[in-house]
C-alpha positions in Angstrom: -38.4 -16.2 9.0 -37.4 -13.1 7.0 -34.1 -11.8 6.5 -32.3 -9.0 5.8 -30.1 -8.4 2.6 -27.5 -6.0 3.3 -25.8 -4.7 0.4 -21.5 -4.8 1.4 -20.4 -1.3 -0.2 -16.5 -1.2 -1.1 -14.3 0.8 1.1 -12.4 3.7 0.3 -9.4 5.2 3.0 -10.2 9.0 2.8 -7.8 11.8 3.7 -10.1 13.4 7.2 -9.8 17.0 6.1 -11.8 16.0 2.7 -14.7 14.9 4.9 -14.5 18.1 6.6 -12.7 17.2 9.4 -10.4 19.9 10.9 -6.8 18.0 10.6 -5.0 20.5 8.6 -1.8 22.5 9.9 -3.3 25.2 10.4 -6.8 23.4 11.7 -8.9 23.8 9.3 -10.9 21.3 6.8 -10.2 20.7 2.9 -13.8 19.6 2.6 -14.7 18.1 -0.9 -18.7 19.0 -1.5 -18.0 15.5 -3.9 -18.1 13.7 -0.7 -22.4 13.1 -0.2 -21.6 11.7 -4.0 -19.2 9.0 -3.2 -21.3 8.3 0.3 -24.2 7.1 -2.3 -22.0 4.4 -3.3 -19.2 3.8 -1.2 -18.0 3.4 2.7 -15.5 5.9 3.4 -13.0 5.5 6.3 -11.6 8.9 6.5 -7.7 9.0 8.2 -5.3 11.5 9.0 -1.9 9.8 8.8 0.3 13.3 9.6 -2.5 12.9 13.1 -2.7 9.5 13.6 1.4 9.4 13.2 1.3 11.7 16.9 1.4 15.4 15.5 -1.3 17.9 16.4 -3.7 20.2 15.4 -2.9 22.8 14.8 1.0 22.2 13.8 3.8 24.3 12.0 3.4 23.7 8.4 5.6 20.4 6.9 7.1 19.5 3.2 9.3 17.0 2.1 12.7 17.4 0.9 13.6 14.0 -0.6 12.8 11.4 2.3 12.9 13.3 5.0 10.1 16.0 6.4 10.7 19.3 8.1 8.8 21.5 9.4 9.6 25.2 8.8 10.6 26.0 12.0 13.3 23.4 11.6 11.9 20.1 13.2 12.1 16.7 11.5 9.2 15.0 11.9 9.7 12.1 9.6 9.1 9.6 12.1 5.4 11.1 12.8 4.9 10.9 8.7 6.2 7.5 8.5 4.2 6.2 11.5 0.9 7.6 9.5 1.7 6.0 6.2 2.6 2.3 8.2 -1.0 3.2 10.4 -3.1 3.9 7.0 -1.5 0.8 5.4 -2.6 -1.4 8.5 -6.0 -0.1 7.9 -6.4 -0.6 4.3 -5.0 -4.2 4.5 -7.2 -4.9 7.6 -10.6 -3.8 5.9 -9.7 -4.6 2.2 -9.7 -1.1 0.7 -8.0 -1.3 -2.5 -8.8 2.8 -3.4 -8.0 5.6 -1.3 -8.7 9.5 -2.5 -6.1 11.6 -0.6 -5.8 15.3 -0.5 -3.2 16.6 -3.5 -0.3 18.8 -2.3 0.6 17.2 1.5 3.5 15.9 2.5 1.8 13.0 3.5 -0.9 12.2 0.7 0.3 14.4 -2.1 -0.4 11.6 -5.2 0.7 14.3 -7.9 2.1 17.7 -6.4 4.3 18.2 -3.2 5.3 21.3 -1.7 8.9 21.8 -3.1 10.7 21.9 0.3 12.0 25.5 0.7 8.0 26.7 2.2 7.3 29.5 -0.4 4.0 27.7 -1.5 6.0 26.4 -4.6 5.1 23.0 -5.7 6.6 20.6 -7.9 5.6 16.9 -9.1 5.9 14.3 -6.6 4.0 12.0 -4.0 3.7 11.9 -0.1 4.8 9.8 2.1 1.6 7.8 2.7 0.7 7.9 -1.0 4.0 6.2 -1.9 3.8 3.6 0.5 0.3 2.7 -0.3 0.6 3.0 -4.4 3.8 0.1 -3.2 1.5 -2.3 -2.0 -0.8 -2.1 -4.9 -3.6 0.5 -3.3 -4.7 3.0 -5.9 -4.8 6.4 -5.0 -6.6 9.0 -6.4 -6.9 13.3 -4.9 -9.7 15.1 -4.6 -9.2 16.4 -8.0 -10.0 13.1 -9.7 -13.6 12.2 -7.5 -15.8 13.5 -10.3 -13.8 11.3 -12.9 -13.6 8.4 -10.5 -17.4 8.8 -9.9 -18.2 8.3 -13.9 -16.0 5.4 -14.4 -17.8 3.4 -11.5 -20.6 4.1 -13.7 -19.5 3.4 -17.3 
């Protein structure tokens, strides 16, 4: 009898619009041409925790202002944002993904810039609300700005 050895590859929670996937505000895609790189060596789950926590495409644009988020025409949709971050947290404990690679700037998955709250594109240092949930429970998170690094130290 012959058998098949599947190799397991590690899993890695991916912000949708890095995949391509059109989950933005304004519906379009961030997509990361890095992406066919890390699908050599990783499974990517790709998740839109501003989508998954109820709000469509396409939406008024959000930020944060400390722990709440607003949307510029005035509507707090923290719940929505908070919903995402508990939904990708379920998912990454569910599968075992210790790394996710979110997309930089977003009030949900910013890991090292946020919009600064007062929507004139200004942004200032600080995390999403999915990012700092997940970085709480131990999950590493990376942005799209880091896959190239992130790519070389799996290979070191």
């Amino acid at each position: 009898m012959k058998y098949k050895i599947f190799k397991v590859m590690e899993k890695i929670l991916i912000s949708a619009c890095l995949i391509g996937d059109k989950t933005r505000y304004d519906g379009k895609s961030n997509y990361s041409p890095l992406i066919k790189d890390l699908l050599e060596k990783y499974e990517l789950v790709p998740f839109c925790p501003e989508v998954e926590g109820g709000l469509k495409v396409p939406r008024q644009p959000s930020e944060r202002i400390n722990d709440s988020v607003i949307m510029n025409d005035g509507r707090n949709v923290t719940k929505q944002f908070n919903d995402g971050a508990e939904k990708a947290l379920n998912i990454c404990l569910y599968l075992g993904i210790k790394i996710a690679i979110l997309k930089d700037g977003s009030p949900s998955c910013g890991s090292t810039e946020i919009h600064d709250g007062t929507f004139s594109d200004k942004k200032i240092p600080g995390s999403g609300i999915t990012t700092e949930l997940l970085k709480s429970k131990g999950i590493k998170v990376l942005n799209e700005n880091q896959i190239e690094e992130f790519l070389k130290e799996k290979v070191d």
